[in-house]
C-alpha positions as a printed Julia matrix, in Angstrom:
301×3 Matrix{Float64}:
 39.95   76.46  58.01
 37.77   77.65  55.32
 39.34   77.5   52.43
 39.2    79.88  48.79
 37.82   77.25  46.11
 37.58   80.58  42.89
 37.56   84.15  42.8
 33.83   84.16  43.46
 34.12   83.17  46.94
 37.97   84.44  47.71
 37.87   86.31  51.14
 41.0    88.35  49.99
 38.85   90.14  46.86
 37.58   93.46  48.69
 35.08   94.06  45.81
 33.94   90.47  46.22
 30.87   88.45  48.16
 31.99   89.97  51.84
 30.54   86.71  53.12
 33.42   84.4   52.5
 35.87   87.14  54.25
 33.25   87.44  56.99
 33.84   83.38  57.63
 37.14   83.39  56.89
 38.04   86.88  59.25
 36.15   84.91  62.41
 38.28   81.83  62.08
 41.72   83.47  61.48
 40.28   85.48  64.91
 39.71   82.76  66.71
 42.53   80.9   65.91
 45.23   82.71  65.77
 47.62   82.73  68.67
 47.9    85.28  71.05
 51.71   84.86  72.27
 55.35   84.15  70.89
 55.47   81.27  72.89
 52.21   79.79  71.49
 54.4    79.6   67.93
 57.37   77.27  69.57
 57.59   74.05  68.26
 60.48   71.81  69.68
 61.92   69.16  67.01
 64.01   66.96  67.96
 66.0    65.71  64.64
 65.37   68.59  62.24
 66.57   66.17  59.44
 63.62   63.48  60.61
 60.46   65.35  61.52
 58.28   62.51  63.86
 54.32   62.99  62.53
 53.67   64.79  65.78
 56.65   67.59  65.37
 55.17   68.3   61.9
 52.11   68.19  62.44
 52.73   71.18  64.99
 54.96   73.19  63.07
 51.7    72.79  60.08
 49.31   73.86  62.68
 51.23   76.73  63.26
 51.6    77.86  59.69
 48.17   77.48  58.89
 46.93   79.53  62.17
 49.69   82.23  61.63
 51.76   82.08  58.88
 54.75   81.27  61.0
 56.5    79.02  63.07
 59.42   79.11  65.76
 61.25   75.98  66.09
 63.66   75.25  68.96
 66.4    72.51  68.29
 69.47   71.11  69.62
 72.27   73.09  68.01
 74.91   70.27  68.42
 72.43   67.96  66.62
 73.48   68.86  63.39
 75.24   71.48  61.48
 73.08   74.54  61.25
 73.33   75.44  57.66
 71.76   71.97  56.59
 68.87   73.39  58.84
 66.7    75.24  56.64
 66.93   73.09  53.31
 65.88   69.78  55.63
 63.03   71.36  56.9
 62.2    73.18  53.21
 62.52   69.54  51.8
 59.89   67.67  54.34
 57.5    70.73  54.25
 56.77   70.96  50.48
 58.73   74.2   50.21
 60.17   75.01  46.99
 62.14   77.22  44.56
 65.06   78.64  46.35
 65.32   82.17  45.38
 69.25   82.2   44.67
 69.74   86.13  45.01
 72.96   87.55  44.26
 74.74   87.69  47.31
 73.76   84.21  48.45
 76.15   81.04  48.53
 76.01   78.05  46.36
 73.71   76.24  48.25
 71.14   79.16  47.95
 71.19   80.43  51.4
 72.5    83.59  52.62
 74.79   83.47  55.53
 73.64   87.06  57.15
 76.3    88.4   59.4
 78.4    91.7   59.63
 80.66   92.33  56.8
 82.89   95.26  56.11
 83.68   94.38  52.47
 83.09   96.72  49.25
 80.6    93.87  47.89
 78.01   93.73  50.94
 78.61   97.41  52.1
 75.42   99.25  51.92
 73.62   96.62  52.31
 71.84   96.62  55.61
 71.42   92.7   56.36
 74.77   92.44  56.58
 75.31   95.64  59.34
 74.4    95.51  63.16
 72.18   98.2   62.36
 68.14   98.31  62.77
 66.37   96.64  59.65
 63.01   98.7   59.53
 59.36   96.34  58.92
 59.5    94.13  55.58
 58.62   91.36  53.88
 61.84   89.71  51.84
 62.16   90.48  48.23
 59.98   93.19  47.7
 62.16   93.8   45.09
 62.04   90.63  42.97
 60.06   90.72  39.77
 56.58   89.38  39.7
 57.78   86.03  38.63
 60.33   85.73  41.39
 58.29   86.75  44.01
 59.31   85.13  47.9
 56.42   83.41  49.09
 57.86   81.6   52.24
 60.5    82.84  54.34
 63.24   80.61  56.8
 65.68   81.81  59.33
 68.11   79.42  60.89
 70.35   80.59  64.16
 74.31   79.74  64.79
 74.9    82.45  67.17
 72.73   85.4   68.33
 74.46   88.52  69.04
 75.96   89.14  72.44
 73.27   91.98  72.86
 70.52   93.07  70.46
 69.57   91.67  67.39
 65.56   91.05  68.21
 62.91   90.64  65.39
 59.26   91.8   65.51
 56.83   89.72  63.74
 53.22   89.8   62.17
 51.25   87.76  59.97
 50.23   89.98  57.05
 47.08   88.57  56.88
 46.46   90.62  60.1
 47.46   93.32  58.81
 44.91   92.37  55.71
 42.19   92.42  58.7
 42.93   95.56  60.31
 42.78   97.6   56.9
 40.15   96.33  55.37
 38.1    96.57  58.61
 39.1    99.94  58.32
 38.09  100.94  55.15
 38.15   98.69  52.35
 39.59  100.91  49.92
 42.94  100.97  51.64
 42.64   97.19  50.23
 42.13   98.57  46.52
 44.77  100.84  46.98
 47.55   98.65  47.81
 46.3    96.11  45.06
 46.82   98.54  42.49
 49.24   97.49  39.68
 51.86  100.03  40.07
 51.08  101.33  44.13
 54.82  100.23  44.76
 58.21  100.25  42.79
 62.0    99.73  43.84
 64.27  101.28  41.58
 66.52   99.57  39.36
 69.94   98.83  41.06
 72.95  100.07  39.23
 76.76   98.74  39.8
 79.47   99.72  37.59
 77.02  101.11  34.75
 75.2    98.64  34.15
 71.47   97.33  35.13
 72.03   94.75  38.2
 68.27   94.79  39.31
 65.41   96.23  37.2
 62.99   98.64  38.09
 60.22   96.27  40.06
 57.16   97.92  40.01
 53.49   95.95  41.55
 50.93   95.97  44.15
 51.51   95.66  47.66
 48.5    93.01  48.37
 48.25   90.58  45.94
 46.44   87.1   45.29
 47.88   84.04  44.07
 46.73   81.67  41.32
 46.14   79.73  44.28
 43.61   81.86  46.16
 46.34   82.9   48.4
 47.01   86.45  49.95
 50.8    87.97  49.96
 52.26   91.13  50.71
 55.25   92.86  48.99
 56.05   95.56  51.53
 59.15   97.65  53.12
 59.01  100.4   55.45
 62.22  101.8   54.29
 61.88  105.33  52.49
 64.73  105.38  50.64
 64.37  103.55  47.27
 60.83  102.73  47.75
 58.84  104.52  45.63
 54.82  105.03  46.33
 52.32  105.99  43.62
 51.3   109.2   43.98
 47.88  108.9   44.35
 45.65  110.04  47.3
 44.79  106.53  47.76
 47.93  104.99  48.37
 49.33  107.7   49.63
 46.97  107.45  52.54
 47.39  103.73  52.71
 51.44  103.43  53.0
 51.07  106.17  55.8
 48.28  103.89  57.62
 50.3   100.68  57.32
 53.09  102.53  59.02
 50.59  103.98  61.7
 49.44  100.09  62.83
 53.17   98.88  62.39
 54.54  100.98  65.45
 51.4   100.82  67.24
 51.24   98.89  70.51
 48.9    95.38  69.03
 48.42   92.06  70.17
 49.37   90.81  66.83
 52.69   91.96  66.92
 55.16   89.14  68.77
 59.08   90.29  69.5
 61.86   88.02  70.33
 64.87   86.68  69.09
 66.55   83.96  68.11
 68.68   81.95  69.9
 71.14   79.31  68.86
 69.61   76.52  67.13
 66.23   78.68  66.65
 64.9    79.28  63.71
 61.62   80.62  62.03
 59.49   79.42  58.85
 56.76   81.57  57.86
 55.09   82.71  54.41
 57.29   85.36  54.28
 55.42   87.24  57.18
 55.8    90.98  58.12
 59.42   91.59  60.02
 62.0    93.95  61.57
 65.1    93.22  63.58
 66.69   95.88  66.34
 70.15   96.67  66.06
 72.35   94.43  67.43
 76.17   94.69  69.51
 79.35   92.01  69.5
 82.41   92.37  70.83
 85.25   93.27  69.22
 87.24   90.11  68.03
 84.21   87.61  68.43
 82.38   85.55  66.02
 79.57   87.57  65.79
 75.89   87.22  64.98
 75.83   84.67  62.33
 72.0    83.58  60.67
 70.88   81.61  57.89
 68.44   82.75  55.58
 66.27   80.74  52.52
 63.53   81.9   50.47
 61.42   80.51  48.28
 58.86   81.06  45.57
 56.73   78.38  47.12
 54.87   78.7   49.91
 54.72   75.99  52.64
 52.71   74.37  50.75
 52.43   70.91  53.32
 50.05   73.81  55.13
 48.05   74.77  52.84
């Protein structure tokens, strides 16, 4: 894969040399894969990748951003899951947010309680396209995302995925100053969250598209229009509506399916919805773990 060595040849800078995106737009192309089932990677001992199993699940990453991994849920408990896999693919800094557990993950199921009420992750309703904490500061930003299954719902409960650097493709084919506009500094803020009078979250203000010190590109993006606050320029203006345009279009870039038990996903915190979801009264219900990091995966980079 070709790969960003400065900012003179970075395919990601729209005002840059358009030959290195040229290059680097054919291979993602011609790499990427074309179904859900071409991301499924089967591991047998998620605690004891063999070369082969992580080799795949690398392959996968660097082609799409994203995995799917199928293992045996009576292997091993499945909140271990995540961190094992985090550990033997170079992924770092778990992102302790405030409603996860002292391990760092987030155990996201349906609660009724005053502390998660509100708080969609933790309804059976629809959770509109995202990428995870698009509300963290610049500093804290989630650069690789991982999902672990213990029980799907009885119905429902379906995710949409899509590498953002498709998306990246799509609007700068487009017009390249959709690209400038979601790079600029301030073209999306989340208000501050308030509890009890007092500042829980600051105001996180920043650019949608972004690069890393690393060369790398990542999105900071929800499609939710409450508490997400656009700049009110022309520019952006027009690019939020576009984004939303090629989200709920029909693509070949866009997989759906869900996970089952003992499924999970790792990705670079790629674009993602989930569909409502239905249990039955009295059962265990839904129940997912969730890690992010400020790392990437770095093992595929």
């Amino acid at each position: 894969m070709p790969q960003a060595t400065s900012a003179i040849d970075n395919p990601f800078d729209p005002d840059g040399d358009p030959a290195p995106y040229r290059r680097w737009r054919e291979w993602k192309l011609d790499h990427h894969p074309r179904r859900l089932e071409d991301l499924v990677v089967t591991l047998t001992d998620p605690a004891r990748l063999t070369p082969g199993e992580r080799q795949a699940v690398i392959d996968r990453i660097r082609r799409a951003n994203m995995v799917l991994y199928v293992t045996d849920p009576a292997r091993i408990e499945a909140r271990q899951v995540p961190l094992l896999l985090a550990r033997q693919l170079g992924v770092s800094g778990l992102d302790c947010n405030w409603l996860a557990e002292d391990d760092g993950l987030t155990a996201l199921s349906v609660h009724e309680d005053a502390l998660h009420r509100g708080y969609i992750p933790y309804t059976d309703r629809p959770i509109q396209w995202h990428t995870d904490g698009y509300y963290n500061p610049p500093e804290r930003q989630v650069h690789a995302l991982m999902l672990h299954a213990e029980r799907p719902a009885a119905e429902g409960g379906e995710n949409r995925l899509m590498d953002h650097e498709l998306l990246y493709i799509l609007l700068r084919d487009e017009d390249p100053a959709l690209i400038r506009a979601l790079m600029r500094p301030q073209a999306l803020s989340i208000p501050a969250r308030v509890a009890g009078g007092d500042t829980a979250r600051p105001l996180a203000r920043g650019p949608v598209f972004s690069i890393t010190a690393q060369g790398k590109l990542h999105l900071r993006y929800t499609a939710r229009q409450r508490n997400a606050l656009w700049e009110e320029t022309p520019a952006v203006q027009r690019a939020q509506a576009r984004i939303r345009e090629l989200l709920e279009q029909p693509s070949p870039w866009i997989f759906q399916g869900r996970l089952e038990a003992g499924m999970g996903l790792i990705s670079n915190n790629v674009l993602h919805d989930r569909n409502g979801f239905r249990d039955p009264p009295g059962s265990p219900g839904r129940l997912l773990y969730r890690a992010r990091f400020h790392g990437r995966v770095t093992a595929a980079d």
